[in-house]
C-alpha positions in Angstrom: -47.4 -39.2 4.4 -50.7 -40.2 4.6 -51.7 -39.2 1.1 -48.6 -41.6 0.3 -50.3 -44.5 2.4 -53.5 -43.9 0.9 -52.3 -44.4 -3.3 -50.3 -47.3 -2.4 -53.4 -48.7 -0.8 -55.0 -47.6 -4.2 -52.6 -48.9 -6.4 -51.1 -52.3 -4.2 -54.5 -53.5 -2.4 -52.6 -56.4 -1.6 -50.1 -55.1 0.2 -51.7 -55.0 3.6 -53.2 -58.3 3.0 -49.6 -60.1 2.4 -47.7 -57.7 5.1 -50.6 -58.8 7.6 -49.7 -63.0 6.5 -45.6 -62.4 6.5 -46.2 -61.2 10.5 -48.3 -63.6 11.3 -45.7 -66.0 9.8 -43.7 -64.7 11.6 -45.1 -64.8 15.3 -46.2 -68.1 14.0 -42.9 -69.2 13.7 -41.4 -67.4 17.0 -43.6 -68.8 18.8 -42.7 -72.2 17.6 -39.2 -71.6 18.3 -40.2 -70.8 22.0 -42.0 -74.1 22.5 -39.6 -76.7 23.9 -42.1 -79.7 23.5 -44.1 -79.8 20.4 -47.7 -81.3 20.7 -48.4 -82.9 17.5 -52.6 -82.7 17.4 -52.3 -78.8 18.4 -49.1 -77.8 16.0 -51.6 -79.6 13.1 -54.8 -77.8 14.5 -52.7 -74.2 14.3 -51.9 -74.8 11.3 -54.7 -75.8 9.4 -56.3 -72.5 11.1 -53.3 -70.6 9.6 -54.0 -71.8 6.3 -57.8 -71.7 6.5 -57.7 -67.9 7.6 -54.8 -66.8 4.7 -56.2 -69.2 1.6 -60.2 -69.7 2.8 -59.3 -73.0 2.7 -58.4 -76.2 5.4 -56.8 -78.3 3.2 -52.7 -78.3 3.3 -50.3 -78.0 0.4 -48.7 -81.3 -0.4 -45.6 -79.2 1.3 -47.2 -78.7 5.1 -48.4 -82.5 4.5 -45.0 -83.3 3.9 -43.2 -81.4 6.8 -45.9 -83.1 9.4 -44.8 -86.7 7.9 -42.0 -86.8 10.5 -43.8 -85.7 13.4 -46.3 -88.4 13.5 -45.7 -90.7 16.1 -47.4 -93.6 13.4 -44.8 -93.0 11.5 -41.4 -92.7 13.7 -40.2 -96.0 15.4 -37.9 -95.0 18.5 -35.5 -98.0 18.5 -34.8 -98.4 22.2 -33.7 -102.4 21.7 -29.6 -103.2 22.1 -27.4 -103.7 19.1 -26.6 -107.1 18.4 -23.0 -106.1 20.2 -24.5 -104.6 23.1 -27.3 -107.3 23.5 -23.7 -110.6 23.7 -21.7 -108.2 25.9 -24.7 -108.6 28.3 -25.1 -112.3 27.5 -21.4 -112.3 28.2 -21.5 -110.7 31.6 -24.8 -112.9 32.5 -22.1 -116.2 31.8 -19.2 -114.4 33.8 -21.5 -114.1 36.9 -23.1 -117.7 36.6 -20.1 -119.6 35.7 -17.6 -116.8 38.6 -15.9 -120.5 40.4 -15.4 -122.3 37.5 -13.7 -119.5 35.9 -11.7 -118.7 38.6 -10.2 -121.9 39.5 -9.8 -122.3 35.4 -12.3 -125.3 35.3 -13.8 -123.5 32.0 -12.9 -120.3 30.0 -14.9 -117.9 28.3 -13.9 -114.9 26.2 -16.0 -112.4 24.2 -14.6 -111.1 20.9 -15.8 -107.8 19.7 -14.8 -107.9 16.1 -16.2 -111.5 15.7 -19.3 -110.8 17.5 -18.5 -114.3 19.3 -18.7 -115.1 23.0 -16.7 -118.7 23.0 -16.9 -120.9 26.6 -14.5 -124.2 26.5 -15.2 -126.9 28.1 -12.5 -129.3 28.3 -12.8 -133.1 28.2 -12.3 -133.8 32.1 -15.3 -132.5 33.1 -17.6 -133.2 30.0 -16.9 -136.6 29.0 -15.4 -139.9 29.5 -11.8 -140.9 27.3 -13.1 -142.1 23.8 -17.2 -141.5 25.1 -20.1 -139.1 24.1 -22.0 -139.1 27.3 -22.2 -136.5 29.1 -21.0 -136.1 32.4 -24.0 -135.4 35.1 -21.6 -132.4 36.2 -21.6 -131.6 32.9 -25.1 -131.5 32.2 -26.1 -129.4 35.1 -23.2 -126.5 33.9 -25.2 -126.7 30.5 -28.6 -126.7 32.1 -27.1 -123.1 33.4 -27.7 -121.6 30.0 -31.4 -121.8 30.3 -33.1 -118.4 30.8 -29.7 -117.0 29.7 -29.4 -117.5 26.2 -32.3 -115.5 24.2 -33.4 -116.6 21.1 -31.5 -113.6 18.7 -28.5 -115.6 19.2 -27.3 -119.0 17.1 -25.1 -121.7 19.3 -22.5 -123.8 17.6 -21.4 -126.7 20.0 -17.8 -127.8 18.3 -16.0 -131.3 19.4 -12.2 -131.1 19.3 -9.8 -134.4 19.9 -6.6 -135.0 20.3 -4.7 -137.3 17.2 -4.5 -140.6 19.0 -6.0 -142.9 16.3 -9.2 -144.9 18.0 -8.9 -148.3 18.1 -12.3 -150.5 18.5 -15.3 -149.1 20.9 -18.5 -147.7 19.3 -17.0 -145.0 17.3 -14.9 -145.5 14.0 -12.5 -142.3 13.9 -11.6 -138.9 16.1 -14.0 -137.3 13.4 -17.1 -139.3 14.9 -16.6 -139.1 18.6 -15.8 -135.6 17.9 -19.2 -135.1 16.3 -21.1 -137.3 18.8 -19.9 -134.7 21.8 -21.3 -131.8 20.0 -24.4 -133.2 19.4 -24.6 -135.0 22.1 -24.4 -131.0 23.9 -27.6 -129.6 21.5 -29.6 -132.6 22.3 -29.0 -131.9 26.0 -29.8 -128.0 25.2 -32.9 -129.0 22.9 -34.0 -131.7 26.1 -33.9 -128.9 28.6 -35.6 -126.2 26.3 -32.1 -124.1 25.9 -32.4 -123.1 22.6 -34.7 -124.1 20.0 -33.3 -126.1 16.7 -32.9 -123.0 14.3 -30.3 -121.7 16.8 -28.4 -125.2 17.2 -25.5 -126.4 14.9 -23.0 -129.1 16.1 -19.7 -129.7 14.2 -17.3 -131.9 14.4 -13.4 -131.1 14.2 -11.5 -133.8 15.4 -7.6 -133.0 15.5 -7.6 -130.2 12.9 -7.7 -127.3 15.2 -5.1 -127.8 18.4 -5.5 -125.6 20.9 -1.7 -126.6 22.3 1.2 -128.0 19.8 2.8 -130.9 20.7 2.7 -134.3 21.4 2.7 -134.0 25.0 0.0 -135.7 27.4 -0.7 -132.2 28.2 -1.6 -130.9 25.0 -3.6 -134.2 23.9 -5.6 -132.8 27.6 -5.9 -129.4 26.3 -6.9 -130.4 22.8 -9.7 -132.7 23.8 -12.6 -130.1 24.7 -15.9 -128.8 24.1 -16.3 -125.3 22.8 -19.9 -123.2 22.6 -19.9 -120.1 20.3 -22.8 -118.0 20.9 -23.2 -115.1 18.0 -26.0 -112.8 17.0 -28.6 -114.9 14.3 -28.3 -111.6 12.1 -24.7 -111.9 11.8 -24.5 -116.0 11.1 -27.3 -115.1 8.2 -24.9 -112.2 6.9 -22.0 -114.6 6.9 -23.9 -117.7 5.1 -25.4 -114.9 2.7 -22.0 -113.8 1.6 -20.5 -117.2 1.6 -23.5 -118.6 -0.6 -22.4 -115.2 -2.9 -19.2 -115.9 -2.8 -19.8 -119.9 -4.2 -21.9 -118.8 -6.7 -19.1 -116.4 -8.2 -16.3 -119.0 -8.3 -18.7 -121.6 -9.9 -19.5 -118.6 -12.4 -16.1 -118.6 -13.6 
């Protein structure tokens, strides 16, 4: 046996050199399997001395170089920030708990809708504004001044005016279209005045009788349809949306 051992020594002298790196590969690699926490600076240290004492040399491949790309820390961003979705349902709850009376006795309502990434609070016209007027109620302006430290500034706010179809006849404003436009931009100046939201966030729109929240010609549904509404959405998803429409135009111009 030993005469065997010594002419494959004689024949293969590289043998013993390459069964002496495969185990230490492989208590290399056992060992590394029984770490549970990795330290970066060490794993790099052991093995650049792995590689120094099997190739005489410090310098990794272009392989070990790669494999150590994803364990340094400069180069892996842990993403602990909400999702848009997860950042509005907080908003949400935040409005719930500040606005708890008026939504109980059914002053105001808010909803949050999870495929439109919308939170939407009405406001309707007996507490915001006077019959055929833009100015704001002083009740009203101290519910909007509410907002402040609540809305953050990842989110865009539409304010829309709503009216009911009663034609307007003389006073300051000319149709349903402008007083309905004057209430909604008579809400983002009050949420620009008090430092709300800033004017990339702010969009006011006018809608006058074209969207009824109650059918008929009732006095109660002219009440109902009368109203203030705020939509609050994520600014990521409101760029998306104008992206794709602006897509969208350019396609149906193209043909």
């Amino acid at each position: 046996m030993a005469r065997r051992a010594k002419k494959c020594r004689q024949k293969m002298p590289w043998l013993m050199t390459f069964a002496d790196m495969v185990t230490l590969l492989l208590a290399f690699f056992i060992l590394m399997f029984t770490v549970a926490e990795v330290d970066q600076a060490k794993y790099e240290q052991a093995l650049r001395s792995l590689t120094q004492s099997l190739t005489k040399s410090p310098e990794l491949s272009v392989l070990q170089e790669t494999y150590l790309e994803p364990l340094n820390p400069t180069e892996i961003e842990i993403i602990e920030e909400a999702t848009p979705s997860e950042a509005l349902i907080r908003l949400y709850e935040s409005i719930q708990s500040d606005f708890s009376r008026e939504l109980e006795t059914s002053q105001i309502s808010a909803s949050f809708d999870e495929h439109k990434e919308q939170i939407k609070i009405v406001f309707p016209e007996t507490i915001s504004f006077n019959s055929g007027q833009a100015d704001l109620h002083p009740r009203f302006i101290a519910m909007l001044r509410r907002f402040s430290g609540v809305i953050t500034q990842d989110v865009n706010v539409k304010v829309i005016g709503h009216s009911d179809p009663v034609p307007i006849r003389g006073g300051r404003y000319r149709s349903n279209w402008e007083l309905s436009s004057a209430r909604a931009a008579a809400v983002i100046h009050q949420f620009l005045a008090d430092g709300v939201i800033s004017s990339d966030q702010a969009m006011a729109i006018g809608l006058a009788d074209t969207q009824p929240f109650m059918e008929g010609d009732t006095p109660e549904a002219y009440a109902a349809n009368r109203r203030i509404e705020i939509l609050i959405e994520p600014k990521e998803k409101s760029l998306n949306a104008r992206i794709a429409q602006s897509r969208d135009n350019t396609i149906s111009t193209e043909y």
